[in-house]
Structures are given as structure tokens and as C-alpha cells.
C-alpha positions as CSV (number, residue, x, y, z in Angstrom):
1,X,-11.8,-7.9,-9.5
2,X,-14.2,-10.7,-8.5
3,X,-11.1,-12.9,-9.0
4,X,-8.8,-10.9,-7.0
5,X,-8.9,-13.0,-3.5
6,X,-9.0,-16.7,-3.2
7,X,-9.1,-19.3,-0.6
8,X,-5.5,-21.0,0.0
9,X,-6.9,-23.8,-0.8
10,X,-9.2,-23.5,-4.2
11,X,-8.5,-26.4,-6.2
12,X,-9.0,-24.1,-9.7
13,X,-5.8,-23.0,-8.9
14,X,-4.0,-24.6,-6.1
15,X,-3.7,-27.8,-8.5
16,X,-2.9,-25.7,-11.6
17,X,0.6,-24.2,-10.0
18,X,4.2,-25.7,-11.0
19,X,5.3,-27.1,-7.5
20,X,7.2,-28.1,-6.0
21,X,9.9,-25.2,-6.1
22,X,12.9,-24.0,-4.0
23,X,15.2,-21.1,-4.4
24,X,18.4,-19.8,-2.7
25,X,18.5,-15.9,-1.6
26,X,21.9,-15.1,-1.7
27,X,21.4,-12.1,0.1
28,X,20.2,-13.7,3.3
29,X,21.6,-17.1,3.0
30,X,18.0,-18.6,3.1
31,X,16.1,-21.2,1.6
32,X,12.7,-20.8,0.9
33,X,10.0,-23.8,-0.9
34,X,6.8,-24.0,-1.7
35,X,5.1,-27.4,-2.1
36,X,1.5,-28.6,-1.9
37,X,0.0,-31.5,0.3
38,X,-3.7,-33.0,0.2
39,X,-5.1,-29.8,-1.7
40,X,-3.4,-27.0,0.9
41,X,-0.6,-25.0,-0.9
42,X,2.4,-24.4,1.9
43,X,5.8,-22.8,2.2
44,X,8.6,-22.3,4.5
45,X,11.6,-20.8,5.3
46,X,14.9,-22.4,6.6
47,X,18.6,-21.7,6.5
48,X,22.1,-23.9,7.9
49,X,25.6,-23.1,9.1
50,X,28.6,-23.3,7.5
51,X,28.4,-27.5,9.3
52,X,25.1,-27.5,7.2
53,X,23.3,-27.8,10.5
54,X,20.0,-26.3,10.3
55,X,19.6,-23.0,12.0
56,X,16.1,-22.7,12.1
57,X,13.1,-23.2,9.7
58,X,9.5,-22.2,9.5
59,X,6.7,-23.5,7.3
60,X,2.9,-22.1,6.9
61,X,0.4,-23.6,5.0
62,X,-1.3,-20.6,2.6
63,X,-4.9,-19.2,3.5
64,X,-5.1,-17.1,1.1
65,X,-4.2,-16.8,-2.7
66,X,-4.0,-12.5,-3.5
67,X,-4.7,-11.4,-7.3
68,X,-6.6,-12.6,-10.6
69,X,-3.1,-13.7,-12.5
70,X,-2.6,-10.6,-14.7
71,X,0.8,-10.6,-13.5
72,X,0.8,-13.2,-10.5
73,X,-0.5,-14.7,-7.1
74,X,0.7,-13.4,-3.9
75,X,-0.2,-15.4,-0.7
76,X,-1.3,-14.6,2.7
77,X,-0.8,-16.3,6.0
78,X,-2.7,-16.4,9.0
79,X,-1.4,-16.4,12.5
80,X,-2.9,-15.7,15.5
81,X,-5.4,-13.6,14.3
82,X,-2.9,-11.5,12.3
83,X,-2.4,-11.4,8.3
84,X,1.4,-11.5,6.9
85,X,2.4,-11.7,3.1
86,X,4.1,-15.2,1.9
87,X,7.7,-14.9,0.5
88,X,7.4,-16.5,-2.7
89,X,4.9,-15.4,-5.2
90,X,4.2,-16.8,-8.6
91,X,4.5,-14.5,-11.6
92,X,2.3,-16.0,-14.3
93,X,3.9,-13.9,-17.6
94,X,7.4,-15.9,-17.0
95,X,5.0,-18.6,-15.3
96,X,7.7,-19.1,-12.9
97,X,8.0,-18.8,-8.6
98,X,9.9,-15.8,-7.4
99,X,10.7,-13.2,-4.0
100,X,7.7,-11.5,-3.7
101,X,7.8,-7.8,-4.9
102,X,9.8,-5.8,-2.4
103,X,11.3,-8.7,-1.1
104,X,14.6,-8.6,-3.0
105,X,15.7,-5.2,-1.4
106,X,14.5,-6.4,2.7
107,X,13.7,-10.1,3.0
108,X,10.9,-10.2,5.8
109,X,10.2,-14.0,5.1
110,X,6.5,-14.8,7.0
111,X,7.1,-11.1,8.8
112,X,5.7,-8.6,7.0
113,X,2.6,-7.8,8.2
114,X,-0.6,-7.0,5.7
115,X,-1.8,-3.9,6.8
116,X,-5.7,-2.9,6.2
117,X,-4.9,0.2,3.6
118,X,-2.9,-2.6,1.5
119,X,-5.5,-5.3,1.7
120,X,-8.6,-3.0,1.2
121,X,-7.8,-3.0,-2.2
122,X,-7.4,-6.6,-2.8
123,X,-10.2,-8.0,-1.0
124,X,-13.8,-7.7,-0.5
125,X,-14.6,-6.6,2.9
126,X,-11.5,-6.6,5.0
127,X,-11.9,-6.7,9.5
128,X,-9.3,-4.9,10.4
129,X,-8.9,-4.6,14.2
130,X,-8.4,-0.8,14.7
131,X,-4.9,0.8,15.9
132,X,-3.9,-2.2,15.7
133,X,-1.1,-3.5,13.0
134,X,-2.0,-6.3,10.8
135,X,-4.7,-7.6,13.4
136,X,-7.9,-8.5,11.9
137,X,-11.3,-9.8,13.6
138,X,-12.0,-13.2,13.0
139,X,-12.6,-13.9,9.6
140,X,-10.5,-10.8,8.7
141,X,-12.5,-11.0,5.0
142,X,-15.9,-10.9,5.3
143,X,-16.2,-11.1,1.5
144,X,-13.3,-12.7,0.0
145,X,-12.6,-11.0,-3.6
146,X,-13.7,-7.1,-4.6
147,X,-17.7,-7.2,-4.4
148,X,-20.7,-5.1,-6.0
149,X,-20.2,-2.7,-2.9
150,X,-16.8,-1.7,-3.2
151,X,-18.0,0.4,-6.6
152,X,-21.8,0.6,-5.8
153,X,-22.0,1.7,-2.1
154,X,-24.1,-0.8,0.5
155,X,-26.2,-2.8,-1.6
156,X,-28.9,-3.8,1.3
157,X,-32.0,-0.9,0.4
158,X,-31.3,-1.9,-3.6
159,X,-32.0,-6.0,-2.6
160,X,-34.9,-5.4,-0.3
161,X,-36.8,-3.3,-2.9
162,X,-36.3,-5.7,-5.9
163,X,-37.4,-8.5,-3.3
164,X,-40.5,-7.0,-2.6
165,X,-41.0,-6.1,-6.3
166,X,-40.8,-2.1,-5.9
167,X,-38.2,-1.5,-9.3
168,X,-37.8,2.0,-9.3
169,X,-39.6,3.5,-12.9
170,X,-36.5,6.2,-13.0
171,X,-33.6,6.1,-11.6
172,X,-33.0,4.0,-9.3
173,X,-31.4,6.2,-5.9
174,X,-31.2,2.5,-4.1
175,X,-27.8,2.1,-5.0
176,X,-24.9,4.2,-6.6
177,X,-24.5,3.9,-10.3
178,X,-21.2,5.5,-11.2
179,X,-22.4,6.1,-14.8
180,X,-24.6,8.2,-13.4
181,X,-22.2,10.6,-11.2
182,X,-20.3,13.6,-12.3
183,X,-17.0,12.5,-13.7
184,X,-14.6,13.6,-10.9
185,X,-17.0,11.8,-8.1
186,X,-16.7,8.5,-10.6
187,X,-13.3,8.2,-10.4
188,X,-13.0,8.9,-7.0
189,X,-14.1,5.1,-6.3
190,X,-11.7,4.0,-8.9
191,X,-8.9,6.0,-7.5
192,X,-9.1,4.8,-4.0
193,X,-7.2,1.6,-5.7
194,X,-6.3,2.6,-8.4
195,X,-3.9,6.0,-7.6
196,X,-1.5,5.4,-5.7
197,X,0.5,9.6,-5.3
198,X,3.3,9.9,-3.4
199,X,1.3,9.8,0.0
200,X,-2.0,9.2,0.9
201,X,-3.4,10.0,4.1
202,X,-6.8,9.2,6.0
203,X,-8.5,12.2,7.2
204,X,-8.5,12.5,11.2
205,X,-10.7,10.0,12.8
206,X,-11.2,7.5,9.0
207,X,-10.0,4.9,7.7
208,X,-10.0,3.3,4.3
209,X,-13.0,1.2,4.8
210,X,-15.0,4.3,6.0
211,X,-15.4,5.1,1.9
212,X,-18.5,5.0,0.4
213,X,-19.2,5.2,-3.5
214,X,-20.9,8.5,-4.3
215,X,-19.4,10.4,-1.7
216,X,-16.1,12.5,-2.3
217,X,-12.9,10.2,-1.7
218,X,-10.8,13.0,-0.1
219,X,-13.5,13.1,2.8
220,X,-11.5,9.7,4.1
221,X,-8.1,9.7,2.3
222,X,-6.6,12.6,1.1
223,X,-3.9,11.4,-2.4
224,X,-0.8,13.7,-2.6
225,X,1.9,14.2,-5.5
226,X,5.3,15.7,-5.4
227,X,4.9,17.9,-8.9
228,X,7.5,16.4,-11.6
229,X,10.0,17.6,-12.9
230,X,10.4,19.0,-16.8
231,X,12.8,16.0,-17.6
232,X,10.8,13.3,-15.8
233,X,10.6,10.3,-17.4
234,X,6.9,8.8,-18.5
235,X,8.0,5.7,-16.1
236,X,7.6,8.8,-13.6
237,X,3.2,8.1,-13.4
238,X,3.0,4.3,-14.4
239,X,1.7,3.6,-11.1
240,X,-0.9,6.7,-11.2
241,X,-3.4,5.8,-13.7
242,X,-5.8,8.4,-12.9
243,X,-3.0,11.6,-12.6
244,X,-1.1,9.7,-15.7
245,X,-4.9,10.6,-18.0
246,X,-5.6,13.7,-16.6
247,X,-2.1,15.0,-18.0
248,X,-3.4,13.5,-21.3
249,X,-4.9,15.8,-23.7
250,X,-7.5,13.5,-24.3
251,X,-8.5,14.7,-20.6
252,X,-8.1,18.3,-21.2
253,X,-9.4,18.5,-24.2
254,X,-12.8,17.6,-23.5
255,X,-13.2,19.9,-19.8
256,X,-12.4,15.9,-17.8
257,X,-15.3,14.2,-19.7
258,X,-13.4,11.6,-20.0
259,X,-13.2,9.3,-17.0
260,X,-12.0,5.7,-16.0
261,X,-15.1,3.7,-16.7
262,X,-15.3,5.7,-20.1
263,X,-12.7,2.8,-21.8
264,X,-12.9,0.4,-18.8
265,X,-15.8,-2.1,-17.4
266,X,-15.3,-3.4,-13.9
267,X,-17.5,-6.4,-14.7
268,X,-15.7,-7.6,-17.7
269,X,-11.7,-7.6,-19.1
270,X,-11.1,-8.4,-22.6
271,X,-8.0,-9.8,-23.3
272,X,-6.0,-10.6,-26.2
273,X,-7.2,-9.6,-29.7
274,X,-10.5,-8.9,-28.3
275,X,-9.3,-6.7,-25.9
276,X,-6.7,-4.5,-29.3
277,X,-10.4,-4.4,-31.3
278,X,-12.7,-3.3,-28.0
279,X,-10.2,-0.5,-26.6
280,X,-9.5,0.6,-30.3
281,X,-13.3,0.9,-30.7
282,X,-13.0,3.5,-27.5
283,X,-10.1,5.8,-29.1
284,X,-12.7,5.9,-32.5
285,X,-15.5,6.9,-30.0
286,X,-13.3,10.4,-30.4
287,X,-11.3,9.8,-32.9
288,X,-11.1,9.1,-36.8
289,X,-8.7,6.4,-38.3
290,X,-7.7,9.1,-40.9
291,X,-6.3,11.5,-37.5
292,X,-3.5,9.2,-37.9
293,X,-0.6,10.9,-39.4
294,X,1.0,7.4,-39.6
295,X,0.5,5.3,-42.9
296,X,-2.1,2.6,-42.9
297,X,0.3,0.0,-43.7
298,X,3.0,1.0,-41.2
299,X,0.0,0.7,-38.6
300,X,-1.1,-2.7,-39.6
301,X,2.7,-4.1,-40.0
302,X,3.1,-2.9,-36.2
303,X,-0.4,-4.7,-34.7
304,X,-3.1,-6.3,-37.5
305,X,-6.1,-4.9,-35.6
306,X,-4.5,-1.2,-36.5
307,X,-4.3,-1.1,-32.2
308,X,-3.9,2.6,-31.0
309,X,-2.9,1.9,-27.8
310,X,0.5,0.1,-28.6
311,X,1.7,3.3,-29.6
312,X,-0.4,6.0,-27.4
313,X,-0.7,4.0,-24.5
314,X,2.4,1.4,-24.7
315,X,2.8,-1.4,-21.8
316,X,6.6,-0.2,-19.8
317,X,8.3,-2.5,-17.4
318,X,8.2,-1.2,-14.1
319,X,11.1,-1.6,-11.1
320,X,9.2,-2.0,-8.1
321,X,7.2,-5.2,-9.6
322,X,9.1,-7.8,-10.3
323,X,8.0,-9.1,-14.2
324,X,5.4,-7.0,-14.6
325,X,4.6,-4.2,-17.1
326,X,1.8,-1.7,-17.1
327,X,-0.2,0.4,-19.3
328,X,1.2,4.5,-20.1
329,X,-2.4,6.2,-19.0
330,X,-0.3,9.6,-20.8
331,X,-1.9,8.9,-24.0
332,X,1.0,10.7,-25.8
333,X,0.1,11.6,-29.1
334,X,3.9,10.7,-30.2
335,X,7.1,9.5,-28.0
336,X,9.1,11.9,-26.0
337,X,5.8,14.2,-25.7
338,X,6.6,17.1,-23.0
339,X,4.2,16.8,-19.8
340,X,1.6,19.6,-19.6
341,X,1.4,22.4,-17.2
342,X,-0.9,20.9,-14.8
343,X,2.5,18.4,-13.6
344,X,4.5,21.0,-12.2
345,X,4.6,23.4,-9.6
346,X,3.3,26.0,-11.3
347,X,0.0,23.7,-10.7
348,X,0.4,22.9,-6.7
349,X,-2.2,23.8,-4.1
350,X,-1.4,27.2,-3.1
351,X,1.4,26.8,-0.3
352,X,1.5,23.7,0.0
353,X,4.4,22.4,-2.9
354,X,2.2,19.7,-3.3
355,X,-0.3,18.0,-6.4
356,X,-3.8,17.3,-4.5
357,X,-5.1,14.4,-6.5
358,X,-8.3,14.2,-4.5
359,X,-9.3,17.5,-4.6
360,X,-13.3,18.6,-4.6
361,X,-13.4,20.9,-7.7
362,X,-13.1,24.4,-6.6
363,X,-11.0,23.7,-3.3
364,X,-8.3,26.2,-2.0
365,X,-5.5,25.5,0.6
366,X,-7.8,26.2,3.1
367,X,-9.8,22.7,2.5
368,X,-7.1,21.1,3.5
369,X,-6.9,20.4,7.5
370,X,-3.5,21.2,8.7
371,X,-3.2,18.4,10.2
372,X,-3.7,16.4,7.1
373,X,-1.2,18.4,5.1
374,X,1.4,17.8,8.4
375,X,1.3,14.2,8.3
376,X,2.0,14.2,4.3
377,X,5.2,16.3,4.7
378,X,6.3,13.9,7.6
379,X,5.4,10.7,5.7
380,X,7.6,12.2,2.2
381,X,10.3,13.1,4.5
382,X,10.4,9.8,5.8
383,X,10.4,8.6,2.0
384,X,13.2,11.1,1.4
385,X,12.0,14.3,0.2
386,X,14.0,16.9,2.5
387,X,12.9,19.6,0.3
388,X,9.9,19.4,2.1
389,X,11.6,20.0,6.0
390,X,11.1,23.7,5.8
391,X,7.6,23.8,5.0
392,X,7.0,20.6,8.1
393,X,8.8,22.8,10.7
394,X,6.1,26.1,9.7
395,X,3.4,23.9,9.6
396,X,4.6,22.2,13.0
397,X,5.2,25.4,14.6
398,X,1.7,26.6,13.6
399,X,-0.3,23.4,14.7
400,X,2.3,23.4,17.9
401,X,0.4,26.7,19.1
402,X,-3.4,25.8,17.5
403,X,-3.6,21.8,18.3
404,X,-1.0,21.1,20.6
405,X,-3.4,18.1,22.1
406,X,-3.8,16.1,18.7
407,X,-1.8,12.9,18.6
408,X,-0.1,13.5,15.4
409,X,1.2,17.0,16.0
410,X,2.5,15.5,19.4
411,X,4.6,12.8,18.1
412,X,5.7,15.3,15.4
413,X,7.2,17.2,18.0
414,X,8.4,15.0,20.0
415,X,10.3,13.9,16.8
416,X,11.6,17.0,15.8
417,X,12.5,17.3,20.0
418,X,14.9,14.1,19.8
419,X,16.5,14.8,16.7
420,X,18.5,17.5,18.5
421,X,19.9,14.8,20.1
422,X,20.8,17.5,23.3
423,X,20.0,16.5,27.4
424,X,17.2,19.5,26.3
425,X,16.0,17.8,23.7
426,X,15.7,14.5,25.0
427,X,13.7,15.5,28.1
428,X,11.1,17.7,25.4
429,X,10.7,14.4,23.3
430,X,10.0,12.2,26.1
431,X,7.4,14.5,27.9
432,X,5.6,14.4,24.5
433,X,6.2,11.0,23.5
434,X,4.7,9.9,27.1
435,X,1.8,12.7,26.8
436,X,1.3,10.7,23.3
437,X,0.9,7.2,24.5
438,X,-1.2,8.1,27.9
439,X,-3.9,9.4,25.5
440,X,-3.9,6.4,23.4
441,X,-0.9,6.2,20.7
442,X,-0.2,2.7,19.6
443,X,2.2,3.2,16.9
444,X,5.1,0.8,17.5
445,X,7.6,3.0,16.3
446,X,6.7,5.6,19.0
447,X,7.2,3.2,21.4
448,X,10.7,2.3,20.3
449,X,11.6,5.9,20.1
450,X,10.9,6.8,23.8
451,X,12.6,3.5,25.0
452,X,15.5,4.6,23.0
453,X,15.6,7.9,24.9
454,X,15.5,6.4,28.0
455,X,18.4,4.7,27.0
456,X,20.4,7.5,26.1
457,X,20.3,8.5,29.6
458,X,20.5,4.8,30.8
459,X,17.2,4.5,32.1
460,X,16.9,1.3,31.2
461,X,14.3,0.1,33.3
462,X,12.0,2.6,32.1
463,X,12.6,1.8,28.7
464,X,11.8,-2.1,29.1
465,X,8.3,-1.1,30.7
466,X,7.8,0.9,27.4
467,X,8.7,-1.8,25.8
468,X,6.6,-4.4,27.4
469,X,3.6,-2.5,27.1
470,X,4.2,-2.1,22.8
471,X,4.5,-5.9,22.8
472,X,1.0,-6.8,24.3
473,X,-0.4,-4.4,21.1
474,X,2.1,-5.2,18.7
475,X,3.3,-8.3,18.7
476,X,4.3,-9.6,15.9
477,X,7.3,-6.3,15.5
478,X,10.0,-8.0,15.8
479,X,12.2,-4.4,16.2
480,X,10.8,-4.1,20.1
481,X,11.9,-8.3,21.0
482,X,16.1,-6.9,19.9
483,X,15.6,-3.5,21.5
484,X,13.7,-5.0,24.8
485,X,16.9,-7.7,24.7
486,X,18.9,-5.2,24.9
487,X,18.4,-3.0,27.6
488,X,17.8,-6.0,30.0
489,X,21.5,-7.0,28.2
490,X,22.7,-3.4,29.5
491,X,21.1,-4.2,33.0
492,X,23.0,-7.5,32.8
493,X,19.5,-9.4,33.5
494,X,21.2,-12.2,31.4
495,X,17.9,-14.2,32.2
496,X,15.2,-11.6,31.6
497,X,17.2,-11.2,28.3
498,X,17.4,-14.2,27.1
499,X,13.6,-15.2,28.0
500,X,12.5,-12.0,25.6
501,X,15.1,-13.2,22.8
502,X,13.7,-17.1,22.9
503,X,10.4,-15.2,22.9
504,X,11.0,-13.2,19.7
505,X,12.8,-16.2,18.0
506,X,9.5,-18.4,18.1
507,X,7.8,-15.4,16.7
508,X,10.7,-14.6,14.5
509,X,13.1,-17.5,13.6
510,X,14.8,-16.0,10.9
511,X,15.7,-12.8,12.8
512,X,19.6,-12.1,12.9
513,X,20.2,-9.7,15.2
514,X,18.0,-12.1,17.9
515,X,20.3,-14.9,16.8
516,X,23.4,-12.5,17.7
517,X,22.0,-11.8,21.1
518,X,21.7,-14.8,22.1
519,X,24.9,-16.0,20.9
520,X,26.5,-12.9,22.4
521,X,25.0,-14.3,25.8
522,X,25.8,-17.7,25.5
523,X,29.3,-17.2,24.7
């Protein structure tokens, strides 16, 4: 973790990476390079026509270098005070250059911005700007890589007293030892990184960086899982290390004793050999070598440091990161072993259809604000889960009548308003939608959405003044330059439309439907 953010350009690593390199993405018809010049590591983006005239490129030097190079390096530029991911990363296992992850199904290039719940993780002390997409204060890390505080609370009380010589002679309440908490409140601080669920979502008025070790993680962010299903596969929780062990019956047998920082150190990672003998050493903690039904020999002809976590805890390739492979927190005492009880439905919080992986010990339903629980059935809808329509529109209905002022009910409405797609509908979406912004909404999307309905009814004046006002808070989203475009285009303000296309293409050379606009108006 102390590793996981560099500068872009530390020489420990900058001078240690193959370069140059340059790949082809067929899907886009892009080139994309990365090359490194007096110390800086940079890369760029360009593409050419059919004449192999150059269409447009873009190049960035790197400011920042994400990861410790368990799997790869991911880089981070910086642009007018705002924070986007790089499009090539280098994945260290195949040591070779590649799209970053995601990248090979939707190609942003230097677009896609960093957002503070993403970079929270990967950094010490983010500055993100708040309400405010991918803006950051200036430096946006105060402390580059993962610190002493992001496990052990604010560190300032604990450093004065050892200063003035005042050790504690017990323990020491200066500074949060998570050794020293119950079990579910220590891996609260490693699950805020660590567990991903199916949604996670901060608690009205917080945001990531409002956590503080010690202190219950659902106060700020609230984790959620869709319960599986009997047939899911154990690829199903690779990316929920925490929900993966408390399915295991190591977990359940011992009433949760178990806990992250029982088998793992934040302050040190063995690798290797070292790291088969020290994790082995954990399982014996519990276990005997002679509670292994398999023969000594077949054990040692499989790993020579008679490993138990190459067959209870074996690494599986996962899709969604490109060359990597993780470690099966199931702890299946054999292959193929069913999931317990506590992965289903039969386990949700009451009502709700839902897994609360951040749950205080003896919650019920009720210590969940509505609200909360609304925008996780909006945000797994939006990922696909349907199933979960019925219980939004209850929920909606309810909050509609009890909290018909707070912002997120409001755009749910308005939502559920325009996808009637009737004159009726249309004019209940925009009253909310314009209710929404006057009192402070800055989500982009909203923005587009009430523009759009202006347009429906070809108000298309009104929609560009919607428009204009996203684009002083948002930028850098290149979805408001092609929809602004076009309703000046519908106005025929051939001018006024081609100033806002030129305007996204400096932002956004790469951009295809901007190219087509302006093409469309040149013709």
C-alpha cells in the first residue's frame, strides 16, 4: 500500500519500463504510444483517414504512476485541475503494455475521468473538489501512496504525545489500533477498499473521505450484494474478499473471529516461497497437517512447502482485469463446495432483496435510511437488475409522499416521469428535473436529461441554456459538447454550432460523433 501511488516521473520505475511501445485498436481505428523523454513517461493518442492523413492526435505526459506492480501500473493525467486515467497500462505478470482494464469494451482514450470514490483507494489523501466530477484542489493528493491514517485514523494527538515524551503505560487511545477492535469494526477499514458488492452508496451528506478507522464504515458508505444464486460460480465473489471469507466456514465456525488482518499485515507482503510457508503457518494457527484427508506426498508433489492455499484458496483469472488473477477468499474445503445459507435470499435484510455487507451487528431494515436503500435499487437497475423495478417504484412512492424535497428522490421521479415518454410525462419530469437543479444538482446526466426533454417538444433554446450551464461545472463531459451541437444544429445556428463542436474537439479530439457534426455542417 505504501507503494501504491507514484510520481509520473520516479526514476525507480519510469527507467525500468519496456518503452517505447505502440498498439493498434482495431475497434476504434486508433493508435495509441507510450514513450519516455528526459525522465517524464508520456503517451498519446492519434488516428488517420483512409489517405493516411492524420485526423487528430493528442499526447500527455504522465503525473502519476497508480499501483505497487502486483498485477500492473496504471497512469493518471492532469489537466486543468482535473484527474483522467491513461489508456495504456503496463501489466507486469506478461510484463507487456496493454488497454487499460475496461478499455477494451468503451475506449475513452485521455477521457475518462478519475472520480474521488475510485482514487480514495489508491492514494493517500485524495482533494477532491465536491459535486464536482473528477475535479480535484490543487495538489489533488495531499499524500501520494496509502498512509498510516488510512488504517489508523488521524495520526496528529499520537505524534504530539510521543514528541513531548507522554507514551501511554496502557493502551494507547491516541490512535486506532485495529488489533485492538472487535472483529467486524476491523474489517470495516479494510472493506472500504477491499469489498467492492454490487453497489455501494455514501450515506446522505458523506463522502468516502469522511471515513475514519474505528468508527462503523456503513455510517459513510453503505456496501450492498444481490444474493447469489445456488449454481453461482466461485468466480461469482473473486472481487469481494471480505463477503467471499465470511461464506467460509473458517468464518462461521469460530462466531467471525476470524478477520482480515488475522492472515494479512498491511505493513508487509511476502511473496514467493516466503509468502506459501508464512500463510501456511496461518491455516496451522487452526489447523493440524494430519486434518488433511489428502496424502502427504500428493501434497508435496502439488507445491514442496505442503501450501494450503493452492488448493483452499486457489488464484482464478478474472474477466474484468485484463491478466490478472486473484485469490478464492471461499476457503473451500474441496472443489465444487455448495455456498452456505448466509449467500442467498433466505439471508437478505428483511424487505429489502438485498445482502447488507456493512451492517452494525444487530441492525434490522429499519437502520437503513430509505433514501439509501432508493439510490441502491436505482444504481442496480442501471447496472441491469430489473428484478429490482418493483421494489424502486414502492420505495419511490413512499419517499415521494415522506421526502418529496430530497434531491435524490426528485431526480428519481423525475426519471420514472420521462420514461412514460407521454406530453404528461414530459411536463412532470421537467418540473422535477428543474426543482432538482435550482436547489443545487450538479449531476451531468441530469442535465442532459432535461435538455433532452426540452427537445422532445422542440424547445431548443431552452435546452442549450441547460446545457451551457452543465458545461461551466462539468467540463470535461464530452456527452453535453454533441447534445449542445445539436440543438443549436436543429435551430440552424450553423455558427453557434460549430463554435461548441471546435470547442469539444480541443477538449475531446478523438470524439466521433463531434467529428460527424462538424462534417455534417461543412458538407
Amino acid at each position: 500500500m505504501g507503494r501504491s501511488v507514484l510520481a509520473g516521473d520516479d526514476k525507480s520505475l519510469v527507467e525500468r519500463l519496456p518503452v517505447p511501445f505502440k498498439m493498434f485498436d482495431q475497434k476504434t481505428g486508433q493508435f495509441f504510444e507510450v514513450w519516455r523523454k528526459k525522465g517524464q513517461l508520456y503517451q498519446n493518442q492519434y488516428a488517420v483517414d483512409s489517405a493516411g492523413k492524420e485526423v487528430f492526435r493528442q499526447m500527455w505526459p504522465l503525473a502519476y504512476v497508480l499501483g505497487a506492480g502486483e498485477n500492473g501500473f496504471g497512469f493518471v493525467i492532469q489537466r486543468d485541475g482535473h484527474l483522467f486515467e491513461a489508456p495504456l497500462t503496463y501489466y507486469t505478470k506478461p510484463r507487456t503494455w496493454g488497454l487499460s482494464p475496461g478499455y477494451e469494451l468503451r475506449n475513452d482514450g485521455f477521457g475518462r475521468l478519475i472520480l474521488a470514490q475510485c482514487i480514495g483507494c489508491h492514494s493517500g489523501r485524495p482533494q477532491p473538489v465536491p459535486d464536482r466530477a473528477g475535479a480535484y484542489r490543487d495538489p489533488p493528493l495531499a499524500e501520494l501512496a496509502v498512509g498510516c491514517e488510512n488504517c489508523h485514523g488521524p495520526g496528529e494527538r499520537h505524534v504530539g504525545e510521543r514528541q513531548a515524551a507522554r507514551a501511554p503505560s496502557g493502551v494507547d487511545a491516541s490512535i486506532v489500533n485495529p488489533a485492538r477492535l472487535p472483529g467486524w469494526l476491523a474489517d470495516n477499514i479494510c472493506m472500504k477498499c477491499h469489498q467492492g458488492g454490487d453497489v455501494r452508496v455514501a450515506q446522505a451528506g458523506k463522502q468516502e473521505q469522511d471515513f475514519r478507522p474505528g468508527t462503523p464504515l456503513d455510517n459513510v458508505t453503505a456496501i450492498f450484494k444481490v444474493p447469489l444464486h445456488r449454481d453461482s460460480p466461485p468466480q461469482s465473489v473473486l472481487l469481494e474478499h471480505h463477503f467471499a471469507m465470511t461464506l467460509s466456514k473458517c468464518y462461521r465456525a469460530n462466531a467471525g473471529q476470524l478477520r482480515c488482518i488475522t492472515c494479512h499485515s498491511p505493513h508487509s507482503q511476502p511473496t514467493g516461497r516466503e509468502a506459501e510457508v508464512f500463510y501456511r503457518n496461518k491455516c496451522l494457527g487452526c489447523h493440524r497437517p494430519e486434518n488433511c484427508t489428502l496424502p502427504a506426498e500428493e501434497r508435496l508433489r502439488k507445491s514442496q512447502t505442503d501450501d494450503c492455499a493452492s488448493c483452499h484458496m486457489p488464484k482464478r483469472s478474472i474477466t474484468t482485469i485484463t491478466h490478472a488473477a486473484l485469490t478464492d477468499h471461499l476457503i473451500a474445503a474441496r472443489p465444487g463446495e455448495p455456498y452456505p445459507e448466509e449467500a442467498f435470499l433466505s439471508n437478505a435484510l428483511s424487505g429489502t432483496g438485498l445482502l447488507h455487507l456493512t451492517a452494525t451487528p444487530g441492525e434490522t431494515s429499519s437502520s437503513v435510511p430509505a433514501v439509501t436503500l432508493l439510490q441502491a435499487y436505482l444504481d442496480l437497475i442501471r447496472d441491469g437488475h430489473q428484478e429490482f423495478t418493483p421494489r424502486k417504484d414502492d420505495l419511490l412512492d413512499r419517499l415521494g409522499r415522506s421526502a418529496p424535497t430530497d434531491p435524490i428522490v426528485v431526480i428519481a421521479l423525475a426519471n420514472r416521469a420521462a420514461s412514460k415518454n407521454t406530453p404528461e410525462g414530459r411536463l412532470a419530469a421537467i418540473g422535477y428535473l428543474t426543482r432538482a437543479l435550482q436547489t443545487g444538482a450538479t449531476a451531468p446526466e441530469d442535465f442532459l436529461l432535461l435538455a433532452q426533454l426540452y427537445g422532445r417538444d422542440n424547445r431548443h433554446a431552452e435546452a442549450i441554456n441547460v446545457l451551457e450551464k452543465a458545461m461551466e461545472t462539468n467540463p470535461y463531459f464530452r456527452e453535453l459538447y454533441e447534445a449542445a451541437a445539436s440543438h443549436h444544429m436543429a435551430l440552424w445556428h450553423s455558427g453557434a454550432a460549430l463554435k461548441i463542436i471546435r470547442k469539444g474537439l480541443n477538449l475531446f479530439p478523438d470524439n466521433i460523433a463531434l467529428h460527424l457534426l462538424e462534417n455534417e455542417l461543412q458538407k
